[in-house]
PDBQT receptor file of N, H, CA, C and O in Angstrom, charges set to zero:
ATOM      1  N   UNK A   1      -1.945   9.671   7.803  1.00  0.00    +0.000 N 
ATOM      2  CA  UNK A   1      -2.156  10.543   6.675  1.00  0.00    +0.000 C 
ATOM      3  C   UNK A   1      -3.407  10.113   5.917  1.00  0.00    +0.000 C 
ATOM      4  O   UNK A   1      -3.508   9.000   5.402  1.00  0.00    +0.000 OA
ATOM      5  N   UNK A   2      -4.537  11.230   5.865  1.00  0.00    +0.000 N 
ATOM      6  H   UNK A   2      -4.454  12.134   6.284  1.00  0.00    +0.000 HD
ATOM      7  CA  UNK A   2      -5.457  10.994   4.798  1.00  0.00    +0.000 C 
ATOM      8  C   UNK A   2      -4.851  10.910   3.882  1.00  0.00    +0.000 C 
ATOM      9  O   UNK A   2      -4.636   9.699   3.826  1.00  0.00    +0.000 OA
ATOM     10  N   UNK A   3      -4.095  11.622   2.553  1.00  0.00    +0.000 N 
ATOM     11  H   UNK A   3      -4.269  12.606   2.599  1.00  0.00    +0.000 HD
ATOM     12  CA  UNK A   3      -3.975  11.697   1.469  1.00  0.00    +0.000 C 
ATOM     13  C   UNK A   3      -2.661  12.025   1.292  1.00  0.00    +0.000 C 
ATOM     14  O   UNK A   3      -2.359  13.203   1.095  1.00  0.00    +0.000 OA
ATOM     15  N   UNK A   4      -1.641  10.967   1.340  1.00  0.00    +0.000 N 
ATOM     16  H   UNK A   4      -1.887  10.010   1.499  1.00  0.00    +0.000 HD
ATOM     17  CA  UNK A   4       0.136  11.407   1.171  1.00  0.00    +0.000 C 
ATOM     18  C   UNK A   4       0.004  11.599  -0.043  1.00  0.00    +0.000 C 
ATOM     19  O   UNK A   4      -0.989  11.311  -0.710  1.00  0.00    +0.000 OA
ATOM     20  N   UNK A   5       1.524  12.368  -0.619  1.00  0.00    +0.000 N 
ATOM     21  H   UNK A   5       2.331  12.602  -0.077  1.00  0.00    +0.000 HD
ATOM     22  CA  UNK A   5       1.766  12.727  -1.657  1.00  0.00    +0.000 C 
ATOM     23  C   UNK A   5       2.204  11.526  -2.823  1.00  0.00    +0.000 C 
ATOM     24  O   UNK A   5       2.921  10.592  -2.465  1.00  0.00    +0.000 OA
ATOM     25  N   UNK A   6       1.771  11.618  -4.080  1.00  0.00    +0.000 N 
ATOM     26  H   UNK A   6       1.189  12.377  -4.371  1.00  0.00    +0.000 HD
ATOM     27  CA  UNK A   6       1.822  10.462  -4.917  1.00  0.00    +0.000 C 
ATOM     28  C   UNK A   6       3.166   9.536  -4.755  1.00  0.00    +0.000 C 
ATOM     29  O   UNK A   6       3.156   8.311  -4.879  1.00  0.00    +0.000 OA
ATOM     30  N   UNK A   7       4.353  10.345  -4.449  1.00  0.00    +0.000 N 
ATOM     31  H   UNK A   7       4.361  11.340  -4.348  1.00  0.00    +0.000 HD
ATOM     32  CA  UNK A   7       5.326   9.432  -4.553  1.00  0.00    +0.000 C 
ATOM     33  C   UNK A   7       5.227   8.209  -2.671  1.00  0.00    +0.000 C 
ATOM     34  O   UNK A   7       5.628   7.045  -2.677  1.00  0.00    +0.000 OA
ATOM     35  N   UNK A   8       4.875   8.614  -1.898  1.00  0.00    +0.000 N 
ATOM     36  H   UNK A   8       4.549   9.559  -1.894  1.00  0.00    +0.000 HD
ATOM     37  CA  UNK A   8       4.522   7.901  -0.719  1.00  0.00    +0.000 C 
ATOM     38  C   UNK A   8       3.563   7.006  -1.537  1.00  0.00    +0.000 C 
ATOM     39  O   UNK A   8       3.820   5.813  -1.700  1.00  0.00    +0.000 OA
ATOM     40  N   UNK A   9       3.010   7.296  -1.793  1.00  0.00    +0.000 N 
ATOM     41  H   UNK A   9       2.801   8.265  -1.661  1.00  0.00    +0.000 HD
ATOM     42  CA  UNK A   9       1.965   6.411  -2.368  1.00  0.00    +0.000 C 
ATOM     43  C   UNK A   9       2.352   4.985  -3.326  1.00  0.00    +0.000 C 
ATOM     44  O   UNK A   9       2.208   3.775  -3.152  1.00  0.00    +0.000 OA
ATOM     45  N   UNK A  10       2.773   5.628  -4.140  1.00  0.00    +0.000 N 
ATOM     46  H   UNK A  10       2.890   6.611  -4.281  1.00  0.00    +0.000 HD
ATOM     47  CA  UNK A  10       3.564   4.793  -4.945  1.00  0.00    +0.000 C 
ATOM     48  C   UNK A  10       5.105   3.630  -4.370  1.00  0.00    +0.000 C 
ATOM     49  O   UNK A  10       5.510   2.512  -4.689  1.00  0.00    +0.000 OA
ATOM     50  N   UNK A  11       5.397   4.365  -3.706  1.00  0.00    +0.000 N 
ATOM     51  H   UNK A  11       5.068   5.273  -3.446  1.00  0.00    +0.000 HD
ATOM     52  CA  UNK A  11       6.485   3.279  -2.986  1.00  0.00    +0.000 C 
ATOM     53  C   UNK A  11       6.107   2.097  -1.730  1.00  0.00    +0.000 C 
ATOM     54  O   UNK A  11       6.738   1.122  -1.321  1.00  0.00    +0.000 OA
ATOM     55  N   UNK A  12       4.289   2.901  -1.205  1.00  0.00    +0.000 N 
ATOM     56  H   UNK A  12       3.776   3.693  -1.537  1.00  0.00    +0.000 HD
ATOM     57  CA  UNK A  12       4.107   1.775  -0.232  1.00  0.00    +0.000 C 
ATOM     58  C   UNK A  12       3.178   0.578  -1.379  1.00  0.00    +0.000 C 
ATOM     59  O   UNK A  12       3.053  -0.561  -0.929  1.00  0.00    +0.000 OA
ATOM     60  N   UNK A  13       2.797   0.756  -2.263  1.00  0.00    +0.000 N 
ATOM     61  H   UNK A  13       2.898   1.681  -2.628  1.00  0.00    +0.000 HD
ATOM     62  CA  UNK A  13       2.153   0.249  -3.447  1.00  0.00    +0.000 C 
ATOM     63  C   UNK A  13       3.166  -0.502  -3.886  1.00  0.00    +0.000 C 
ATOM     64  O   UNK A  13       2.785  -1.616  -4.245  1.00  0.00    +0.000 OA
ATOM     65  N   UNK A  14       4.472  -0.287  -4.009  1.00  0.00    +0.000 N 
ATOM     66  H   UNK A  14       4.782   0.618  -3.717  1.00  0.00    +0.000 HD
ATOM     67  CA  UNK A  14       5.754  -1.352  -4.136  1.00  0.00    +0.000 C 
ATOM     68  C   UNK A  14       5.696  -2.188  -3.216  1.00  0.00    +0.000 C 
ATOM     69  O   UNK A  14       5.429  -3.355  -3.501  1.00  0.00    +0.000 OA
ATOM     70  N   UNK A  15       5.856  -1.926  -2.303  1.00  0.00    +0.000 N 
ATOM     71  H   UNK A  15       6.072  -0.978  -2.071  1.00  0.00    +0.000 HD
ATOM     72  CA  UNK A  15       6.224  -2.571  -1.303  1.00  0.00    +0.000 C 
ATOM     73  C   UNK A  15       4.746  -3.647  -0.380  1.00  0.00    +0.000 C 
ATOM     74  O   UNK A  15       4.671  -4.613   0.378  1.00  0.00    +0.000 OA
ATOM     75  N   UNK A  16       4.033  -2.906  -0.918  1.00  0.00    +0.000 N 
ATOM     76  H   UNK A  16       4.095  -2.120  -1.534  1.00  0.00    +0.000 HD
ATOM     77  CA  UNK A  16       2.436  -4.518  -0.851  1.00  0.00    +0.000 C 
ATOM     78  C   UNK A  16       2.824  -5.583  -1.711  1.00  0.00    +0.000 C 
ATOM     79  O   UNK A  16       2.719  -6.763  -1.374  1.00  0.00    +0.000 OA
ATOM     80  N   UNK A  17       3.473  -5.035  -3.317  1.00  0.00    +0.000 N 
ATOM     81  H   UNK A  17       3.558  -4.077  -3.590  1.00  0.00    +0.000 HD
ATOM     82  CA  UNK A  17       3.360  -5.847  -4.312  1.00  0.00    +0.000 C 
ATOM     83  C   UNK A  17       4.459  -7.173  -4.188  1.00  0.00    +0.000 C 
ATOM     84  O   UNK A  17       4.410  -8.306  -4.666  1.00  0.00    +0.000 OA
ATOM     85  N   UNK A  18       5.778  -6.270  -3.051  1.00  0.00    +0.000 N 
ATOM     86  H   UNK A  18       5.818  -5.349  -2.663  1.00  0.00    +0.000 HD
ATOM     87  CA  UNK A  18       6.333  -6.657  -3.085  1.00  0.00    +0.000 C 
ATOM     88  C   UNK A  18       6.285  -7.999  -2.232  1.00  0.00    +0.000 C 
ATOM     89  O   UNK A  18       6.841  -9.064  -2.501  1.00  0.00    +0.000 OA
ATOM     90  N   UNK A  19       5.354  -7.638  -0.957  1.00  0.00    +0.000 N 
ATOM     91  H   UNK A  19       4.903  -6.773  -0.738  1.00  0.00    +0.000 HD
ATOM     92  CA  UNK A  19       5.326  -8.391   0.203  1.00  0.00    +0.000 C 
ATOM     93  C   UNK A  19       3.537  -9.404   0.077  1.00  0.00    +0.000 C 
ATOM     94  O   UNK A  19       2.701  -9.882   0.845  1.00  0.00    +0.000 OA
ATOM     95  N   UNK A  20       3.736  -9.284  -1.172  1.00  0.00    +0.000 N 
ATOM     96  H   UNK A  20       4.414  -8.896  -1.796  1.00  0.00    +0.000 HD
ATOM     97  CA  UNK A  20       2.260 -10.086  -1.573  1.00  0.00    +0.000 C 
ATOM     98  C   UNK A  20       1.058  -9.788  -0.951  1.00  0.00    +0.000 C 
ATOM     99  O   UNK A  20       0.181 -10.563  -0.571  1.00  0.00    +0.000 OA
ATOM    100  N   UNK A  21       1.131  -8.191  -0.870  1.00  0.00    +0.000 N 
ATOM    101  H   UNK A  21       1.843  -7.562  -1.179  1.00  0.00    +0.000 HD
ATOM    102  CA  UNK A  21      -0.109  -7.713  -0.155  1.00  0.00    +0.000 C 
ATOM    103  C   UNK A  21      -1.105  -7.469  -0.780  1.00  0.00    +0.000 C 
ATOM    104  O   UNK A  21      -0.838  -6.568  -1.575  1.00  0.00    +0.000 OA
ATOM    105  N   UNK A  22      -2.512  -7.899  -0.891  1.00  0.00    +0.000 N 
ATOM    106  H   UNK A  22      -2.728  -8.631  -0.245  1.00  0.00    +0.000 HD
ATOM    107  CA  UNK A  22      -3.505  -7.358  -1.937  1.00  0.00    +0.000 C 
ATOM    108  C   UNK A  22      -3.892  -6.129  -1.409  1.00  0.00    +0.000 C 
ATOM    109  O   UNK A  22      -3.628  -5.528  -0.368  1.00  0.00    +0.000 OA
ATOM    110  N   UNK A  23      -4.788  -5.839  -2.673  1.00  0.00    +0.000 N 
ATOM    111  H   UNK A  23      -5.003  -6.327  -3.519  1.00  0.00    +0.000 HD
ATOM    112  CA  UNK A  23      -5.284  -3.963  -2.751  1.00  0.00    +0.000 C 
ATOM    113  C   UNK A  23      -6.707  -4.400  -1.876  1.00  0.00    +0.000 C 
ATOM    114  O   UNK A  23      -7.295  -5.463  -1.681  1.00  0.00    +0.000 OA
ATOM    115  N   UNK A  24      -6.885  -3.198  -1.528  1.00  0.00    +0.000 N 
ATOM    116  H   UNK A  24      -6.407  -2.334  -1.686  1.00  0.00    +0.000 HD
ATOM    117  CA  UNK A  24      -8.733  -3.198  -1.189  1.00  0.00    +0.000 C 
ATOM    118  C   UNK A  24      -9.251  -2.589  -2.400  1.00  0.00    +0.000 C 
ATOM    119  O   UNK A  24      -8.710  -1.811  -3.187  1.00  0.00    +0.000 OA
ATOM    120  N   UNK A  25     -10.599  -3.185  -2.385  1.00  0.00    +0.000 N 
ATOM    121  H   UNK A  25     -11.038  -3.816  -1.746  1.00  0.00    +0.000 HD
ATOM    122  CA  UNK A  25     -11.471  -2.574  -3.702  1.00  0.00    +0.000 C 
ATOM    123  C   UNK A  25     -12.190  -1.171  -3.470  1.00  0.00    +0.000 C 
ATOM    124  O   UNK A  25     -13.118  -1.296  -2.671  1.00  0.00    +0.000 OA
ATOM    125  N   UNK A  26     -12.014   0.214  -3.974  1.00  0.00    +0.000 N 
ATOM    126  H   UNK A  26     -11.260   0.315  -4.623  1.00  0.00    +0.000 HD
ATOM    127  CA  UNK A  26     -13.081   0.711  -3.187  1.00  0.00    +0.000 C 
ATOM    128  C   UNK A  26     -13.439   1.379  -4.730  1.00  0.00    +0.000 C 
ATOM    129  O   UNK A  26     -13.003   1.120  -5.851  1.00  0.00    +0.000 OA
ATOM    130  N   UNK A  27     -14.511   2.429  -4.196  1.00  0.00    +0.000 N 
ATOM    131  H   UNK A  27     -14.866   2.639  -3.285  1.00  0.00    +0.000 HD
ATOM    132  CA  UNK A  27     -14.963   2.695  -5.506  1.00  0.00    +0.000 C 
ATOM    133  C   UNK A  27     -14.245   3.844  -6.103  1.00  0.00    +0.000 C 
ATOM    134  O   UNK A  27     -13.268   4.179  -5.434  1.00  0.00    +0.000 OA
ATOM    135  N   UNK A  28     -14.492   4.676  -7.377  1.00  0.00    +0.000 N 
ATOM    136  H   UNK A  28     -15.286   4.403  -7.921  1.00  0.00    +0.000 HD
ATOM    137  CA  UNK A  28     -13.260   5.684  -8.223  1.00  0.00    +0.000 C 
ATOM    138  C   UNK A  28     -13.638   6.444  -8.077  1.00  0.00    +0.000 C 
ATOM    139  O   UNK A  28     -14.596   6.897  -8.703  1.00  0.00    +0.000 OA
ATOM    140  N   UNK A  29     -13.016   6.992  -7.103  1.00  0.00    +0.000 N 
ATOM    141  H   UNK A  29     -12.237   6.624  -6.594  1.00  0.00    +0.000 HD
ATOM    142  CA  UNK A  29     -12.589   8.538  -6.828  1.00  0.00    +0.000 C 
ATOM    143  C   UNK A  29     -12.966   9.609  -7.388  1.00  0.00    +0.000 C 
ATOM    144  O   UNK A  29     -13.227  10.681  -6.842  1.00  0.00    +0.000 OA
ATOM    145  N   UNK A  30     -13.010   9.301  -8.656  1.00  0.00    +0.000 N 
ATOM    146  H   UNK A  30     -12.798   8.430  -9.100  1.00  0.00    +0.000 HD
ATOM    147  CA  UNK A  30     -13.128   9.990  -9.910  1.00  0.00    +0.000 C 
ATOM    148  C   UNK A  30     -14.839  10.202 -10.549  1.00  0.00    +0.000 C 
ATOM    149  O   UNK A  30     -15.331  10.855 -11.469  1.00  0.00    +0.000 OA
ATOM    150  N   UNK A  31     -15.353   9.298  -9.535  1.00  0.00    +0.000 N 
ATOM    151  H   UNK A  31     -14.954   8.768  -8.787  1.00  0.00    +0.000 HD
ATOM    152  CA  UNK A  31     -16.812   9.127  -9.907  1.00  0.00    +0.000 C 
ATOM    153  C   UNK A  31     -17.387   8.361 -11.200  1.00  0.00    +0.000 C 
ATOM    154  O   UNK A  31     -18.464   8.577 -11.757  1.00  0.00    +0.000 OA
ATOM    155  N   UNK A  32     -16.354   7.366 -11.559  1.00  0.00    +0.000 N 
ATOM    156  H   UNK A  32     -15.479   7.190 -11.106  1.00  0.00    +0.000 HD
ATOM    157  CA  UNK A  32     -16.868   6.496 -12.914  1.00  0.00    +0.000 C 
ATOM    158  C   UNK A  32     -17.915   6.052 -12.551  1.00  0.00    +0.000 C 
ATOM    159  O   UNK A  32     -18.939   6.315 -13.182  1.00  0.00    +0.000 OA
ATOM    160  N   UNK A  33     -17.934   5.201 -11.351  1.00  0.00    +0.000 N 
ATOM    161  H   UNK A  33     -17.102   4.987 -10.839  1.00  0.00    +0.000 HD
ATOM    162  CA  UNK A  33     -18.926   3.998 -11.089  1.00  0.00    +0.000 C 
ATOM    163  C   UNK A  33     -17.944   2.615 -10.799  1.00  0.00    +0.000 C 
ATOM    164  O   UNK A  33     -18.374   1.511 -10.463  1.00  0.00    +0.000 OA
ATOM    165  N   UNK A  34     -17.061   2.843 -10.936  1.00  0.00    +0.000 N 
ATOM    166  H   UNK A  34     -16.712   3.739 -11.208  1.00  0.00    +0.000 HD
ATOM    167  CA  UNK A  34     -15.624   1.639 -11.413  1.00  0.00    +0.000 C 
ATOM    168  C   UNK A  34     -16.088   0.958  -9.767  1.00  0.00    +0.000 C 
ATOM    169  O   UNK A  34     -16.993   1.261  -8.989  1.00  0.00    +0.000 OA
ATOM    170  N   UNK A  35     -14.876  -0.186  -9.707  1.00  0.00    +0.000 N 
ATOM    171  H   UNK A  35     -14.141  -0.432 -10.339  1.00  0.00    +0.000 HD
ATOM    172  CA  UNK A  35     -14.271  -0.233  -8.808  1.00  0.00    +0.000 C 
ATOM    173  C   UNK A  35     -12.702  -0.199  -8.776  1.00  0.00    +0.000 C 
ATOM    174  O   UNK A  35     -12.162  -0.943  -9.595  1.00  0.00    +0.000 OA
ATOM    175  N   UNK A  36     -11.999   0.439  -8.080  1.00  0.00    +0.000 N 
ATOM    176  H   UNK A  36     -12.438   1.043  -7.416  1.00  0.00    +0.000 HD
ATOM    177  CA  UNK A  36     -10.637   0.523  -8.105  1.00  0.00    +0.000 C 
ATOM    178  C   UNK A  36      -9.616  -0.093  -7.537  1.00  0.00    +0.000 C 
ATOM    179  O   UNK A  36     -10.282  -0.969  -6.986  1.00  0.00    +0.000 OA
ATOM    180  N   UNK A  37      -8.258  -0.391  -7.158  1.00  0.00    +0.000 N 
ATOM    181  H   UNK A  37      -7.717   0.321  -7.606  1.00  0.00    +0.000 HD
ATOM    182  CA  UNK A  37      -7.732  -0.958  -6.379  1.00  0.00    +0.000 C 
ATOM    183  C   UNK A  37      -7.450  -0.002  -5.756  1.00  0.00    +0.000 C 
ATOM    184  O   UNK A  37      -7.554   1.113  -6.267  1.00  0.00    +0.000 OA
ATOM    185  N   UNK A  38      -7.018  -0.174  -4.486  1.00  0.00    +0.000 N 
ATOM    186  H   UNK A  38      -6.933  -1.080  -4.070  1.00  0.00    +0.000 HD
ATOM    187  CA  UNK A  38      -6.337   0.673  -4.102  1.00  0.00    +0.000 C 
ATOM    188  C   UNK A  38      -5.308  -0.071  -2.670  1.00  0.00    +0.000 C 
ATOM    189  O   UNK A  38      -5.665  -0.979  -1.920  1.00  0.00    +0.000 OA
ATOM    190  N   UNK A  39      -3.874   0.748  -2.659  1.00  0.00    +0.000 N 
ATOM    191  H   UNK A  39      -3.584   1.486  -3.268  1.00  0.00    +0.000 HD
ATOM    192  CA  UNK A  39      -3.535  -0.171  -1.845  1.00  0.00    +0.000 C 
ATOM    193  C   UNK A  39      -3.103   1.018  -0.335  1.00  0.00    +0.000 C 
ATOM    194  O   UNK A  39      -2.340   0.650   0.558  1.00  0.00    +0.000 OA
ATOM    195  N   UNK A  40      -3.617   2.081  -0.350  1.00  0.00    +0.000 N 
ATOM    196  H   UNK A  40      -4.236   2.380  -1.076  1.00  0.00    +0.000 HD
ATOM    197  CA  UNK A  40      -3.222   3.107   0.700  1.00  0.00    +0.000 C 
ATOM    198  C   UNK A  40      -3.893   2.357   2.069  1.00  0.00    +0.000 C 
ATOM    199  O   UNK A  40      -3.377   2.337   3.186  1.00  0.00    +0.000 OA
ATOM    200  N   UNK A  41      -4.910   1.876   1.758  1.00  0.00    +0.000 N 
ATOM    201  H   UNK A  41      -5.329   1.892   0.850  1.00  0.00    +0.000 HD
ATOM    202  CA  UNK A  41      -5.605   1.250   3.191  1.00  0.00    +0.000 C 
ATOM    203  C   UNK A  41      -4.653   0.338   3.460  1.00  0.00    +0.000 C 
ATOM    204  O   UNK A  41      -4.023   0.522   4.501  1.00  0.00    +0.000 OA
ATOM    205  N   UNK A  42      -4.222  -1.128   2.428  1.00  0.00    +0.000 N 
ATOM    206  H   UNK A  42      -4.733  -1.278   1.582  1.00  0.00    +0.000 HD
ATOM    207  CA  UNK A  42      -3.223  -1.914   3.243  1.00  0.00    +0.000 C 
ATOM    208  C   UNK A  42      -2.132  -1.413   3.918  1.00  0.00    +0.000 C 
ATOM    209  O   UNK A  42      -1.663  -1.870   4.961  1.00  0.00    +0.000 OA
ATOM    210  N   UNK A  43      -1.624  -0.175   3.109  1.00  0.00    +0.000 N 
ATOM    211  H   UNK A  43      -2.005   0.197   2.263  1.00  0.00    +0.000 HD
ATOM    212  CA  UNK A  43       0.089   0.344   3.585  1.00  0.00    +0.000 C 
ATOM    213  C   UNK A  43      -0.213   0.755   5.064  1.00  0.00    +0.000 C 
ATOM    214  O   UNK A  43       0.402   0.346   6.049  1.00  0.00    +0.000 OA
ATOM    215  N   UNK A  44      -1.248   1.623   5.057  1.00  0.00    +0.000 N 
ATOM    216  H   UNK A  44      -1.747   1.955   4.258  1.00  0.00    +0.000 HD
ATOM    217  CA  UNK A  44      -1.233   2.006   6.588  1.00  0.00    +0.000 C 
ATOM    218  C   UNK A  44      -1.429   1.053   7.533  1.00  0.00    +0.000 C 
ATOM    219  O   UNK A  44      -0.900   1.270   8.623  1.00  0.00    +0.000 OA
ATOM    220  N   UNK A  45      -2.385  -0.479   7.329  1.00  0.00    +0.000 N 
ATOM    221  H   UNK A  45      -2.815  -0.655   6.444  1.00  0.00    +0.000 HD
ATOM    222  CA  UNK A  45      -2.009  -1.051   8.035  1.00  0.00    +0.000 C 
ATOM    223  C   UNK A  45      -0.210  -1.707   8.610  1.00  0.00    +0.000 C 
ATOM    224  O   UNK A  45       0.337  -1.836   9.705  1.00  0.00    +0.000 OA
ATOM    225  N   UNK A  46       0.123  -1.928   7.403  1.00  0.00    +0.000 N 
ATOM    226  H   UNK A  46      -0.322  -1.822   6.513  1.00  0.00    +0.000 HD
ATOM    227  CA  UNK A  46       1.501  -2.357   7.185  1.00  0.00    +0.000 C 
ATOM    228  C   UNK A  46       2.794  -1.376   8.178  1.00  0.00    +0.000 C 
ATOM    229  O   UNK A  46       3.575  -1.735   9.058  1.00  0.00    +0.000 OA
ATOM    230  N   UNK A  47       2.475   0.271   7.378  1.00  0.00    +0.000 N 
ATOM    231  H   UNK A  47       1.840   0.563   6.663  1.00  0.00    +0.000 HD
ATOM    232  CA  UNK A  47       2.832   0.824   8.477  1.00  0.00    +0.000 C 
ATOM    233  C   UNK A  47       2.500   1.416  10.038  1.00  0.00    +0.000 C 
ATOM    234  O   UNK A  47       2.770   2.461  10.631  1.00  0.00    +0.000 OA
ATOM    235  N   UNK A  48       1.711   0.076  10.397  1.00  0.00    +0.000 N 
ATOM    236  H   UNK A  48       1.492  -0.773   9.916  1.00  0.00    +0.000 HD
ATOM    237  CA  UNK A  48       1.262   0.330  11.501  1.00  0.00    +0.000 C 
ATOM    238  C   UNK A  48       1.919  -0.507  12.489  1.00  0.00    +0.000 C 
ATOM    239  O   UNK A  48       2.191  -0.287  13.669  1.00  0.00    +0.000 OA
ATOM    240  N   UNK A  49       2.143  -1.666  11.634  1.00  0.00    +0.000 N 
ATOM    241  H   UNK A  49       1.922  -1.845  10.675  1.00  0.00    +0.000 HD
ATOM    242  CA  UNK A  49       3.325  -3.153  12.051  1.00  0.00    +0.000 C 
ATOM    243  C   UNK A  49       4.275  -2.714  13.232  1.00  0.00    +0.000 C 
ATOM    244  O   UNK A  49       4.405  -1.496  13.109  1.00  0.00    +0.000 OA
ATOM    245  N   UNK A  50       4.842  -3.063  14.088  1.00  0.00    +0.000 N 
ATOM    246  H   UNK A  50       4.736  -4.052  14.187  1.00  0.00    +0.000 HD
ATOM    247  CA  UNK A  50       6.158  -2.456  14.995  1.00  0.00    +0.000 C 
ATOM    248  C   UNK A  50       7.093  -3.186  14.406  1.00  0.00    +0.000 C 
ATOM    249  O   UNK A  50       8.216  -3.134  14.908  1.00  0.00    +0.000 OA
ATOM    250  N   UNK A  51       6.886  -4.027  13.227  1.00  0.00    +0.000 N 
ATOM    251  H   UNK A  51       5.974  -4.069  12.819  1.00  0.00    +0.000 HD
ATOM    252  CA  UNK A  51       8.332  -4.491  12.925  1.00  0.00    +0.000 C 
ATOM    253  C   UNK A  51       8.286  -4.337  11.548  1.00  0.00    +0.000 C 
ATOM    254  O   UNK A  51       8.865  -5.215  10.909  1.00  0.00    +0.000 OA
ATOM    255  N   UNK A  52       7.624  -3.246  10.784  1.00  0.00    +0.000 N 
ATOM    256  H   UNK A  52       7.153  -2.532  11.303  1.00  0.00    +0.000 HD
ATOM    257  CA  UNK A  52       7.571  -3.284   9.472  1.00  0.00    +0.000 C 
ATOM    258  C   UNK A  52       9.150  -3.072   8.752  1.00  0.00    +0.000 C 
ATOM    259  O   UNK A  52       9.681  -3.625   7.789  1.00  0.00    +0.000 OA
ATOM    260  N   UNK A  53       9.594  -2.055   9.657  1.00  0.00    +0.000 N 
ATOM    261  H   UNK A  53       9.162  -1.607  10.439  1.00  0.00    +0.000 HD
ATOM    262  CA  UNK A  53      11.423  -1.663   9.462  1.00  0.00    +0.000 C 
ATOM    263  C   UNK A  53      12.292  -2.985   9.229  1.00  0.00    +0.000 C 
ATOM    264  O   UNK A  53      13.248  -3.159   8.474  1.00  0.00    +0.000 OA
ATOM    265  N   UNK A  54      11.719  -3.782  10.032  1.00  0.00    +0.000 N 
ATOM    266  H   UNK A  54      10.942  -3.641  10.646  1.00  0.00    +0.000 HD
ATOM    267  CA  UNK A  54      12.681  -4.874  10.536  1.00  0.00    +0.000 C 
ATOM    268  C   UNK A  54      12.681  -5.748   9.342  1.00  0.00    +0.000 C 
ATOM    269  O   UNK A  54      13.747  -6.099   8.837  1.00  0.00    +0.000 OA
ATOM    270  N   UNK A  55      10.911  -6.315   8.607  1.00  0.00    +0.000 N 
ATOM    271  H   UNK A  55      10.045  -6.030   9.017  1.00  0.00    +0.000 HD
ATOM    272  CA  UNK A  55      10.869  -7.478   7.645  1.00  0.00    +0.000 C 
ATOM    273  C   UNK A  55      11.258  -6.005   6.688  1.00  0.00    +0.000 C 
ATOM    274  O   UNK A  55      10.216  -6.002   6.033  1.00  0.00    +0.000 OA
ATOM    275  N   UNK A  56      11.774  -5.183   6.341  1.00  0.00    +0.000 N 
ATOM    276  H   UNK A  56      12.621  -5.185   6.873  1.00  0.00    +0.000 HD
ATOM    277  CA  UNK A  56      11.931  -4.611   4.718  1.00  0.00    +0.000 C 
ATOM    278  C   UNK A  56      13.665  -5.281   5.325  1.00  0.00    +0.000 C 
ATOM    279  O   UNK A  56      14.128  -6.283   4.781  1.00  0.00    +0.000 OA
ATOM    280  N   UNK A  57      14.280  -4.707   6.234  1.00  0.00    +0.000 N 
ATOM    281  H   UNK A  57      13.903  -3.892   6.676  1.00  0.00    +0.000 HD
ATOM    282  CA  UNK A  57      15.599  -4.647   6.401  1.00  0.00    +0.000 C 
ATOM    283  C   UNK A  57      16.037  -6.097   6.222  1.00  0.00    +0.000 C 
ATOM    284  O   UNK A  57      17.054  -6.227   5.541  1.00  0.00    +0.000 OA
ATOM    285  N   UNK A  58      15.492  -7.187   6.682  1.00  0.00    +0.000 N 
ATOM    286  H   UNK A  58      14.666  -7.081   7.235  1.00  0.00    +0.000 HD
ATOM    287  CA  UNK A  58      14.963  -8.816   6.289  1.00  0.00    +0.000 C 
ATOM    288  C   UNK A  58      14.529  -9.461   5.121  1.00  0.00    +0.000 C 
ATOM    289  O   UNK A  58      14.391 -10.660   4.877  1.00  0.00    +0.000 OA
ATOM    290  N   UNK A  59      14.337  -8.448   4.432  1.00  0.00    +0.000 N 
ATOM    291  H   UNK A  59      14.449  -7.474   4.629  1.00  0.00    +0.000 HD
ATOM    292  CA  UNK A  59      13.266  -9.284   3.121  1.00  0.00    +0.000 C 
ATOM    293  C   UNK A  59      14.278  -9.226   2.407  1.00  0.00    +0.000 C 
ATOM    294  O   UNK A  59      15.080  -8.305   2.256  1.00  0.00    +0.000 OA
ATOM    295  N   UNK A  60      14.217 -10.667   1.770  1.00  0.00    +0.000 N 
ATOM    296  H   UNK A  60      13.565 -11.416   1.893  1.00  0.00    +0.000 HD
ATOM    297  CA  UNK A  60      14.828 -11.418   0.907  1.00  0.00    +0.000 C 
ATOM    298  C   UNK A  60      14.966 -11.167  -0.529  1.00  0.00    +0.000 C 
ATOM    299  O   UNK A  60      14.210 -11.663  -1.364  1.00  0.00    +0.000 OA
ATOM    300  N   UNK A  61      16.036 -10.316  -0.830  1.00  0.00    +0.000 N 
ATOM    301  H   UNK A  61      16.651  -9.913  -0.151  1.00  0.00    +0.000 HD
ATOM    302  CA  UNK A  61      16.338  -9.892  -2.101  1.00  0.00    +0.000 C 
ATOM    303  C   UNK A  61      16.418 -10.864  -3.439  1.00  0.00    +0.000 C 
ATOM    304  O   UNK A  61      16.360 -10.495  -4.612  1.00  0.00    +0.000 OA
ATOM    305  N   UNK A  62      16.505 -11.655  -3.140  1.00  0.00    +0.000 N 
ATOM    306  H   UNK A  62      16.552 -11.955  -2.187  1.00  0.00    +0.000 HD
ATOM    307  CA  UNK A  62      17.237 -12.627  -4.209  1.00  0.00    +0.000 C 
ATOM    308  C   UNK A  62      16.181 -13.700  -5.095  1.00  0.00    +0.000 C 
ATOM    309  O   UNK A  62      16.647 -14.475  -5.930  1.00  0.00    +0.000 OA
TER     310      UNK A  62
């Protein structure tokens, strides 16, 4: 997916934060000049994993 819908977005953005994934920097979208975080590039790697199912179903709640 180029551009999932905000709530995809937002839950794989949990789930970097969760799994101590950093953002990539890119620039704002929006055309400030900024730089932004962003974490859609890590998730897709993440969901690219063959065992990404496996470490959420694994990861340590407590």
């Amino acid at each position: 997916m180029k551009s999932p819908p905000a709530g995809v977005k937002l839950v794989m953005e949990a789930i970097c934060i969760l799994k101590g994934i950093k953002p990539d920097r890119i620039p704002d979208p929006s055309g400030s000049g900024k730089m932004v975080e962003d974490f859609w590039g890590p998730s897709k790697r993440l969901l690219g994993d063959m065992k990404f199912l496996e470490s959420l179903t694994n990861y340590d709640k407590i």
